[in-house]
C-alpha positions as CSV (number, residue, x, y, z in Angstrom):
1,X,107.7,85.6,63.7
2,X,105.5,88.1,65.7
3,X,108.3,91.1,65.0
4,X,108.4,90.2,61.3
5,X,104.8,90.1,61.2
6,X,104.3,93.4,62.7
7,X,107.6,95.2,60.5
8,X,105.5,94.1,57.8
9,X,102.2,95.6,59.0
10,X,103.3,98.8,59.4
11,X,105.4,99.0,56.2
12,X,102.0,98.4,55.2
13,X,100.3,101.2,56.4
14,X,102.9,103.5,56.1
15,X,102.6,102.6,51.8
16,X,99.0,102.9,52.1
17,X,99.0,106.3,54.0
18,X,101.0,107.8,51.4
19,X,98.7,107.0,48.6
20,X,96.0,108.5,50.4
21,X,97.2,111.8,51.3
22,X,100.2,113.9,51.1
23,X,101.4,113.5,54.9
24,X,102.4,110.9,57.7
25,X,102.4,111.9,60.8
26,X,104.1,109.5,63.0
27,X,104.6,109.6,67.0
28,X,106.6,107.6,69.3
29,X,105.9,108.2,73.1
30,X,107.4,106.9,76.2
31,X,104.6,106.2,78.2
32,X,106.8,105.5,81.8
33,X,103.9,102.1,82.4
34,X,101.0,105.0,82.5
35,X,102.2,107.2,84.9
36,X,102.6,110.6,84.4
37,X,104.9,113.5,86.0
38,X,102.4,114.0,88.8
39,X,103.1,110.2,89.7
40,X,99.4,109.8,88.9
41,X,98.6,106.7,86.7
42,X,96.3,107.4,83.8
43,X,96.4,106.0,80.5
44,X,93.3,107.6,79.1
45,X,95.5,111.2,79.6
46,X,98.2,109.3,77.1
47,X,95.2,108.9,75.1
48,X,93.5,111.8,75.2
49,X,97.5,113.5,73.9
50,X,97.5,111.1,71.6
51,X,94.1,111.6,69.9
52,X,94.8,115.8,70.2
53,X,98.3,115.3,68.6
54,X,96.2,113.9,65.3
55,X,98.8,110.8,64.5
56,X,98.5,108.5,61.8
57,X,101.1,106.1,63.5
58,X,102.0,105.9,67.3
59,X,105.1,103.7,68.7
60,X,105.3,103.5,72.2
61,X,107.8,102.7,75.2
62,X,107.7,101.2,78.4
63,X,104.4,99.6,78.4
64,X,103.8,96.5,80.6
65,X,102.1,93.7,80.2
66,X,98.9,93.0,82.2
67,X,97.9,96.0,83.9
């Protein structure tokens, strides 16, 4: 029920977002569980490209559960 639920939130948003303006903008981003190529883990950096990249909708891989 949890994946229905959440198909259906974004569909959501997705409809909303194109009645209030012209574009989407939609990321997905593999986030390796918050480490990045220097081996260093820091998920405020995925954050911080995430803010800069100006998305409306981010999808992301590899993300743990927990940390």
């Amino acid at each position: 029920m949890n994946k229905i639920f959440s198909i259906i939130i974004i569909c959501f948003l997705i409809l909303f977002n194109s009645f209030a303006q012209e574009k989407l903008t939609v990321m997905t981003y593999n986030i390796h569980h918050g480490e990045g190529i220097d081996t260093v883990f820091d998920l405020d950096r995925i954050g911080d490209l995430i803010k800069d990249n100006d998305v409306d909708l981010a999808g992301f891989q590899e993300v743990d559960k927990g940390i």
